[in-house]
C-alpha positions as CSV (number, residue, x, y, z in Angstrom):
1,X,17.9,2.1,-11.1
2,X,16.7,1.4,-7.7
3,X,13.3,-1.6,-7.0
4,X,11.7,1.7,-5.1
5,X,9.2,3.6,-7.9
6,X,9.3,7.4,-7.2
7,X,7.4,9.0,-4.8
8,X,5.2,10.9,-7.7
9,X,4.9,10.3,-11.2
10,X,2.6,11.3,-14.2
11,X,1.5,9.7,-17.6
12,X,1.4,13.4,-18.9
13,X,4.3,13.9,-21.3
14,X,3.3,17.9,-20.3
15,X,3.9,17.2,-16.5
16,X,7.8,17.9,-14.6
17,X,6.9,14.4,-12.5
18,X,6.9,12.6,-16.1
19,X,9.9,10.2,-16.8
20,X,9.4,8.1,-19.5
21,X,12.1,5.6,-19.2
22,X,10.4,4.4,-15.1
23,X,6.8,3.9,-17.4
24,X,8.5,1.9,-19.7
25,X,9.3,-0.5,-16.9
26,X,5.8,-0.8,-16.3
27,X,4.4,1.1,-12.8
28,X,1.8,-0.9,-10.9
29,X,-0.4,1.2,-8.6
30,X,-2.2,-0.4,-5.2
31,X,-4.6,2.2,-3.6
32,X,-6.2,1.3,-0.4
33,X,-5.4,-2.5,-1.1
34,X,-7.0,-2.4,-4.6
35,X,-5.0,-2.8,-8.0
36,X,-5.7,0.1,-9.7
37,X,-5.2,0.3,-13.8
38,X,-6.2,3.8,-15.0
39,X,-4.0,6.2,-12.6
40,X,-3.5,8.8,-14.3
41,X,-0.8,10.9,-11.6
42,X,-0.2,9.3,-8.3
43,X,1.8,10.8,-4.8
44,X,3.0,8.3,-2.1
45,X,4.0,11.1,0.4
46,X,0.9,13.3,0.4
47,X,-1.7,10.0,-0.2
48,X,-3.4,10.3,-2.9
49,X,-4.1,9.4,-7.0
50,X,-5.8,11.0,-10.0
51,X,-7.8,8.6,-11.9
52,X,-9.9,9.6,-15.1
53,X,-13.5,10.8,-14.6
54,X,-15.3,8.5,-17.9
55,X,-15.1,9.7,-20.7
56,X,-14.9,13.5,-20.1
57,X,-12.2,15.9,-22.0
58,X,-11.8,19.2,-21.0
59,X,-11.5,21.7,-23.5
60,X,-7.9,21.4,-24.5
61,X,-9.1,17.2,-25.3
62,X,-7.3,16.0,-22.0
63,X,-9.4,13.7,-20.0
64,X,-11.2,15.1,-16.9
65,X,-9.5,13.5,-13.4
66,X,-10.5,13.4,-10.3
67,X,-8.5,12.9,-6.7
68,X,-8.8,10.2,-4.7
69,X,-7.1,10.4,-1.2
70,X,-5.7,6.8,0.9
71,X,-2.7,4.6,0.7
72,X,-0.8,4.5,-2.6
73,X,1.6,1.6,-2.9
74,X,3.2,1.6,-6.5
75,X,5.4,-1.2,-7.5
76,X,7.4,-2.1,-10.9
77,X,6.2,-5.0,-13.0
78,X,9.0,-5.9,-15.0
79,X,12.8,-5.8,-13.4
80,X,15.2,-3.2,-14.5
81,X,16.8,-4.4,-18.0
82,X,20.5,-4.7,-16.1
83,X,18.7,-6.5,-13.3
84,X,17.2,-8.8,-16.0
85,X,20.6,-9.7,-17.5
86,X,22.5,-10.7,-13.9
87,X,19.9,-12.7,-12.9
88,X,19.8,-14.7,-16.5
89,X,23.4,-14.7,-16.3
90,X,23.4,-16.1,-12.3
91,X,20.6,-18.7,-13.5
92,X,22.7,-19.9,-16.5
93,X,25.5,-20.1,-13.7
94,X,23.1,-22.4,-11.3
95,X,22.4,-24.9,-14.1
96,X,26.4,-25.9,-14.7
């Protein structure tokens, strides 16, 4: 796996841009310099993030989102579990 999130990815299990094992990392989203914890869907190339509107559903029970257009920086939160290992084994190498 590469530090570098994809360019779009959803929460919806429905949606092609959904890959469960990058969410399990944990994505981080920064719009327009902002931390941002209830994206929904985001695009870095075309600039823009779904967020849900309230508490809306539509009629199939999905929630109601709206677009938001600026910069979209995302970012993992947790390393990549082989990453994880090699730097606990290079740490455990430091301390002898």
């Amino acid at each position: 796996m590469t530090d570098t999130p994809p360019d779009r990815l959803s929460l919806d299990p429905r949606s092609p841009f959904f890959k469960e094992e990058l969410l399990r990392r944990g994505v981080g989203i920064r719009f327009n310099g902002v931390e941002k914890t209830n994206v929904e869907e985001y695009s870095v190339s075309e600039g823009w993030i779904k967020v849900a509107a309230g508490k809306s559903r539509d009629r199939f029970g999905q929630p109601m989102t709206i677009k938001l257009k600026g910069t979209v920086e995302p970012y993992y939160e947790r390393a990549a579990e082989g990453d994880a290992a090699a730097s606990d084994d290079s740490e455990a190498a430091d301390d002898k």
